[in-house]
Biotite code that builds the C-alpha atoms (Angstrom):
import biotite.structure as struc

atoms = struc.array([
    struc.Atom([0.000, 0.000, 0.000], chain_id="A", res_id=1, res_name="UNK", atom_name="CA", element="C"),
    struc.Atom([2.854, 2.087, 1.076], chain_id="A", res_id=2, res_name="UNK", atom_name="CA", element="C"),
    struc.Atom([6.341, 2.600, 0.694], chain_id="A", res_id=3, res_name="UNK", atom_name="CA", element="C"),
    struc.Atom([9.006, 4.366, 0.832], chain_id="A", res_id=4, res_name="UNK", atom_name="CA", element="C"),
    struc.Atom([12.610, 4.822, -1.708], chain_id="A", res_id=5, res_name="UNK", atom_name="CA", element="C"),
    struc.Atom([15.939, 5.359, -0.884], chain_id="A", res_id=6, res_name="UNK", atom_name="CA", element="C"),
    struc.Atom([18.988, 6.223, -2.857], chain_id="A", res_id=7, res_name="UNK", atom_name="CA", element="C"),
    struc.Atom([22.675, 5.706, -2.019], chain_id="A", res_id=8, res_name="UNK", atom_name="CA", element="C"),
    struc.Atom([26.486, 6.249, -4.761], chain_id="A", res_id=9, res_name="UNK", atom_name="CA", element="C"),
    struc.Atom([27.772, 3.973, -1.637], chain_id="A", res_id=10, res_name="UNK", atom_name="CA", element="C"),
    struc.Atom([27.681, 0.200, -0.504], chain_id="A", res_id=11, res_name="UNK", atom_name="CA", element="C"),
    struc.Atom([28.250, -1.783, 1.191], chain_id="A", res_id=12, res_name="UNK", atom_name="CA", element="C"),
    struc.Atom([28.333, 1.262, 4.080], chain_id="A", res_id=13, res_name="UNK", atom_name="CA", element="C"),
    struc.Atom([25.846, 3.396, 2.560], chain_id="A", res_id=14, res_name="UNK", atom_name="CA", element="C"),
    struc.Atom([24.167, 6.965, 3.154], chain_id="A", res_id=15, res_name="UNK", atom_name="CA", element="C"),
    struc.Atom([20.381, 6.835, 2.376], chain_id="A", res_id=16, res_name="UNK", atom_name="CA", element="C"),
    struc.Atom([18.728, 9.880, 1.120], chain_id="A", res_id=17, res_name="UNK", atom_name="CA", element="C"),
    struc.Atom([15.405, 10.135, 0.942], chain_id="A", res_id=18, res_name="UNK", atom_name="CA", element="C"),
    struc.Atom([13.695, 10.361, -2.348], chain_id="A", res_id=19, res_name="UNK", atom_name="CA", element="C"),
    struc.Atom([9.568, 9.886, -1.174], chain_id="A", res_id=20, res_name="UNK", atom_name="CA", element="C"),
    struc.Atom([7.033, 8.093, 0.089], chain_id="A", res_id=21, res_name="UNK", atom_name="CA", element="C"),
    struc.Atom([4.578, 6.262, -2.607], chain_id="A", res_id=22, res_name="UNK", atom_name="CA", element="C"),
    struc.Atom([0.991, 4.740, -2.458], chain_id="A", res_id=23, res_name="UNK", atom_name="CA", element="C"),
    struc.Atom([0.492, 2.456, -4.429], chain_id="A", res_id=24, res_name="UNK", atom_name="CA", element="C"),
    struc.Atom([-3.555, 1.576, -5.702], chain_id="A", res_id=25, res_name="UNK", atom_name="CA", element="C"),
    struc.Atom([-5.010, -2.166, -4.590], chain_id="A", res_id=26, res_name="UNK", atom_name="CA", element="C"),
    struc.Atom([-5.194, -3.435, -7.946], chain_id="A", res_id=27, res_name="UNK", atom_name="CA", element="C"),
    struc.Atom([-3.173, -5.575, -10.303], chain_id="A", res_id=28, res_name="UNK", atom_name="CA", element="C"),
    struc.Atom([-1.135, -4.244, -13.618], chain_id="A", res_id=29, res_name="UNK", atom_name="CA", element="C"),
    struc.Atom([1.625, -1.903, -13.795], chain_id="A", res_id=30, res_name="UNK", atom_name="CA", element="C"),
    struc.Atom([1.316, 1.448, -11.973], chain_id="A", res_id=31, res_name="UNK", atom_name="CA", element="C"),
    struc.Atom([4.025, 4.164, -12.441], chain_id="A", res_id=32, res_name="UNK", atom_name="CA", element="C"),
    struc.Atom([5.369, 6.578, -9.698], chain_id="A", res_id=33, res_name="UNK", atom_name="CA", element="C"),
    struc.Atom([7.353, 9.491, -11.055], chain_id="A", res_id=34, res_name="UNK", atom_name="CA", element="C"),
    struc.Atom([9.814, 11.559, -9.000], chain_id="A", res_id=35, res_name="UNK", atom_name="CA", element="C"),
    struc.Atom([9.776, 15.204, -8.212], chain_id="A", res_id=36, res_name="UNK", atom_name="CA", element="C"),
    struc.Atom([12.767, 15.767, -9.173], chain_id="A", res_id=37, res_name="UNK", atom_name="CA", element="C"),
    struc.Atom([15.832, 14.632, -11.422], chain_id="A", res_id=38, res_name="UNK", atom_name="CA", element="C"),
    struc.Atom([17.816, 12.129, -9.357], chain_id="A", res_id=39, res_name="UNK", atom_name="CA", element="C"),
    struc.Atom([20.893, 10.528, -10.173], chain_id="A", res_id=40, res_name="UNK", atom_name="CA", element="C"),
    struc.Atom([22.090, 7.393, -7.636], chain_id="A", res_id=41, res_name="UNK", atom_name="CA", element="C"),
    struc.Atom([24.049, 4.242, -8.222], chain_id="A", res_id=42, res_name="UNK", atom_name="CA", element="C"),
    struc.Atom([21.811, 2.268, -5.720], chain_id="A", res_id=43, res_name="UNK", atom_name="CA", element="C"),
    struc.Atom([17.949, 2.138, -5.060], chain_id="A", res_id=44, res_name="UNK", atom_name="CA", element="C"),
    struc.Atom([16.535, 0.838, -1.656], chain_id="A", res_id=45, res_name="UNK", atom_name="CA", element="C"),
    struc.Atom([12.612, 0.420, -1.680], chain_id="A", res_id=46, res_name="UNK", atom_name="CA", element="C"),
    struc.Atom([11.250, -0.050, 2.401], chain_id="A", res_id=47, res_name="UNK", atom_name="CA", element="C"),
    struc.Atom([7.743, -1.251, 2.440], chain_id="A", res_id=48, res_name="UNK", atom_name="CA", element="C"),
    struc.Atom([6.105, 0.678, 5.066], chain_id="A", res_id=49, res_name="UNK", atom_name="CA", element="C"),
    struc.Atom([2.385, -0.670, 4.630], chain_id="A", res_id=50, res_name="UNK", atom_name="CA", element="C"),
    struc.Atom([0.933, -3.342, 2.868], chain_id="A", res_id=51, res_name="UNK", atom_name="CA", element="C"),
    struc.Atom([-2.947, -4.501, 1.538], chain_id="A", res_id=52, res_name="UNK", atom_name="CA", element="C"),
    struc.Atom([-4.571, -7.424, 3.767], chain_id="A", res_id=53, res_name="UNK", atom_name="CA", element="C"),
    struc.Atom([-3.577, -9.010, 6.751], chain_id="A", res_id=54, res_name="UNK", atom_name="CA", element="C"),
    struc.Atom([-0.588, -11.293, 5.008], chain_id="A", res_id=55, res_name="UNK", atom_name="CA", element="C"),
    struc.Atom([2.716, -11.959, 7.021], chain_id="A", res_id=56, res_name="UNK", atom_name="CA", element="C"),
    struc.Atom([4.119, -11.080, 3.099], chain_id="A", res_id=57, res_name="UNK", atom_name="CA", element="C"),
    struc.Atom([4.159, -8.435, 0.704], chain_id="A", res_id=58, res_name="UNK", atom_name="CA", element="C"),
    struc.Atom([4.828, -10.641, -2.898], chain_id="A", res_id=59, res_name="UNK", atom_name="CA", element="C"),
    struc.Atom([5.976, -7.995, -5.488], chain_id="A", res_id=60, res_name="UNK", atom_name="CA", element="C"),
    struc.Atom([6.103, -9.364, -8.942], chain_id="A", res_id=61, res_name="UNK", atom_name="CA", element="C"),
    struc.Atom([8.125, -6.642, -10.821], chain_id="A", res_id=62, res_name="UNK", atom_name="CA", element="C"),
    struc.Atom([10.123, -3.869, -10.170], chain_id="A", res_id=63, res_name="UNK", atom_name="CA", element="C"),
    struc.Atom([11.317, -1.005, -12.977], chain_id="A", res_id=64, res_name="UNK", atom_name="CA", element="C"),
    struc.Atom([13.528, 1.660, -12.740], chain_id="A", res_id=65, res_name="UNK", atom_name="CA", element="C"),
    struc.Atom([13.740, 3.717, -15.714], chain_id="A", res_id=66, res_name="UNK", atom_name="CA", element="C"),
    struc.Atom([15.889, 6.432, -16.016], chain_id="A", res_id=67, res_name="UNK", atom_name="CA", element="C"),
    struc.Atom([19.469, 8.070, -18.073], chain_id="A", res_id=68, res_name="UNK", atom_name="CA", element="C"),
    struc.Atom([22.595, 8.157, -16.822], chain_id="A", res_id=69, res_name="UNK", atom_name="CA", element="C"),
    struc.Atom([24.167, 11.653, -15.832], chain_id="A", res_id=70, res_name="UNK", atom_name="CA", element="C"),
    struc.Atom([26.374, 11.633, -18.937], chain_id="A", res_id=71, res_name="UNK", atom_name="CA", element="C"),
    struc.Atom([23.776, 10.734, -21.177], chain_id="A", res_id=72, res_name="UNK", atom_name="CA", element="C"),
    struc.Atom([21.565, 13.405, -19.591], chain_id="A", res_id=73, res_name="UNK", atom_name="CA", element="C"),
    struc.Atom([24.478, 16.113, -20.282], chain_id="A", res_id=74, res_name="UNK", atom_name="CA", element="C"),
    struc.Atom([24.538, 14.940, -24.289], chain_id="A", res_id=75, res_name="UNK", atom_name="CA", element="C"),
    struc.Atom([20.814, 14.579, -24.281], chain_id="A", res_id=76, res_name="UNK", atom_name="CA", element="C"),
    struc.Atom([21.071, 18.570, -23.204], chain_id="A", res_id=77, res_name="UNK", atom_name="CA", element="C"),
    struc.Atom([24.401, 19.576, -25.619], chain_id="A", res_id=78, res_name="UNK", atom_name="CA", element="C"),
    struc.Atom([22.532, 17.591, -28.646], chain_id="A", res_id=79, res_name="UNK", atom_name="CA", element="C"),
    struc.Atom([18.985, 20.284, -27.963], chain_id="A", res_id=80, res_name="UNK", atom_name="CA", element="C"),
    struc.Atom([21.758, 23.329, -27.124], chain_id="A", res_id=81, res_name="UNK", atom_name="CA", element="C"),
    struc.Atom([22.894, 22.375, -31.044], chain_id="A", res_id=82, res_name="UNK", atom_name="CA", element="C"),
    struc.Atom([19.775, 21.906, -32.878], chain_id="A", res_id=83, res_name="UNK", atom_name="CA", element="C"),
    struc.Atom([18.576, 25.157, -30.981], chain_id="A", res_id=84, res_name="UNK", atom_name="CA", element="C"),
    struc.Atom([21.637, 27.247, -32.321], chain_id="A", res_id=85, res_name="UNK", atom_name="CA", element="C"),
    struc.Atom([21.350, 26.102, -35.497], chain_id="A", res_id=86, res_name="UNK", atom_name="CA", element="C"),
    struc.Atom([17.655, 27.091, -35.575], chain_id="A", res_id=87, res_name="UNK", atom_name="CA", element="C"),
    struc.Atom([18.236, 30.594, -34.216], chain_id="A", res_id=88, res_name="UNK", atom_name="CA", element="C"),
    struc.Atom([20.888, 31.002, -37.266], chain_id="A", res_id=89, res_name="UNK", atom_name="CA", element="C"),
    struc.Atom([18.342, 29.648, -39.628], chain_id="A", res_id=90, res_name="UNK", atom_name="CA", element="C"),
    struc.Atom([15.969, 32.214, -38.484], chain_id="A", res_id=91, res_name="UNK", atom_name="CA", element="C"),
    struc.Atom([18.579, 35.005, -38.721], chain_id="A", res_id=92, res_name="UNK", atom_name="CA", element="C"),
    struc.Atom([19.933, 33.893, -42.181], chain_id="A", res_id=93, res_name="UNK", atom_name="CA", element="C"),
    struc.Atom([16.169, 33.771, -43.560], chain_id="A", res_id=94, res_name="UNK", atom_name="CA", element="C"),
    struc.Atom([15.159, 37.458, -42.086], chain_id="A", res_id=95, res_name="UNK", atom_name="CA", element="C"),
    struc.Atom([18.398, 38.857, -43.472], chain_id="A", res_id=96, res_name="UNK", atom_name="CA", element="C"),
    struc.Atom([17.908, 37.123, -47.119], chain_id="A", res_id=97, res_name="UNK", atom_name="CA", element="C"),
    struc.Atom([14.146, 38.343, -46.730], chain_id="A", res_id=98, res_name="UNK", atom_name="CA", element="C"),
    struc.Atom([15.344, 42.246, -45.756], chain_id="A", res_id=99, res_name="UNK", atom_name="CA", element="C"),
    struc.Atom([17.495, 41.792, -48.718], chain_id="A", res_id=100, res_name="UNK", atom_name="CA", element="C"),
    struc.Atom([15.110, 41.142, -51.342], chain_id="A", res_id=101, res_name="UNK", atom_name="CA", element="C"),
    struc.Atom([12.708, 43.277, -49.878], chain_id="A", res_id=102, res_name="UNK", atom_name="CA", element="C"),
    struc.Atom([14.482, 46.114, -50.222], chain_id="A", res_id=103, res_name="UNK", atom_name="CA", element="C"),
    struc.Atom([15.592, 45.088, -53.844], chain_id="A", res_id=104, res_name="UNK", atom_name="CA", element="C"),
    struc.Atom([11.481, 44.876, -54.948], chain_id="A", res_id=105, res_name="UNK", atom_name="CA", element="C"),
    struc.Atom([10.998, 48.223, -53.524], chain_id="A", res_id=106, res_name="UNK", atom_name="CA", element="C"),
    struc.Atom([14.371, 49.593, -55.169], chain_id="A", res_id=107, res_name="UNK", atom_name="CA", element="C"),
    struc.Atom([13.183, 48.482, -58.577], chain_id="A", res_id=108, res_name="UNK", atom_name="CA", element="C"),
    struc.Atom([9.460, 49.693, -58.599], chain_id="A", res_id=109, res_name="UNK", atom_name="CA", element="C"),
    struc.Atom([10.854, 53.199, -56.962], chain_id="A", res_id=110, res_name="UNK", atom_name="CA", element="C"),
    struc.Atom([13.287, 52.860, -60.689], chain_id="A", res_id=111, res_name="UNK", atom_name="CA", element="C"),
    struc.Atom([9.670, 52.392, -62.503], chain_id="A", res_id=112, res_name="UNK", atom_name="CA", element="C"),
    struc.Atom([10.467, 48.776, -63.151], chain_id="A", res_id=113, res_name="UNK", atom_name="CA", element="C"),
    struc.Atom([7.689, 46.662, -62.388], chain_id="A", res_id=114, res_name="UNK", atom_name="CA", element="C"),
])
């Protein structure tokens, strides 16, 4: 019903952070529980606080943890950062060829050319 995650870069003498406290829904099939925040951890410790029924044990069939590595984060980020630079100079590039060849339609019809 409850429980609660932990992360830790250390074992075997590890510090446990906090990361939350999850409820889960009494029903079967995968349910998701996303995190506040971006956290990156070499170990995961998952303390179940509460549990449905009146069961000695707590089965879990399936555990998932889904997630990027810092370094592929930081590429994930410098890969956007490129394709947003080279957007921006697209931009620029087409307003300056578009000045350009606005002011050459207006300099020919001010010569009478049509």
């Amino acid at each position: 019903e409850t429980f609660a995650v932990f992360t830790s870069d250390s074992y075997p003498k590890p510090k446990w952070e906090s990361i939350g406290t999850f409820h889960m829904r009494n029903e079967r099939g995968i349910q998701a529980f996303p995190l506040p925040d971006t956290v990156y951890a070499k170990y995961i410790k998952i303390e179940m606080l509460k549990h449905f029924g009146s069961e000695h044990y707590c089965p879990i069939s399936m555990i998932r943890v889904l997630g990027a590595t810092m370094m592929e984060e930081y590429e994930f980020t410098e890969s956007q950062r490129e394709v947003d630079t080279m957007a921006e100079d697209d931009n620029e590039e087409k307003t300056i060829i578009n000045d350009g060849t606005e002011e050459h339609e207006s300099s020919n019809e001010d010569k009478g050319n049509p």
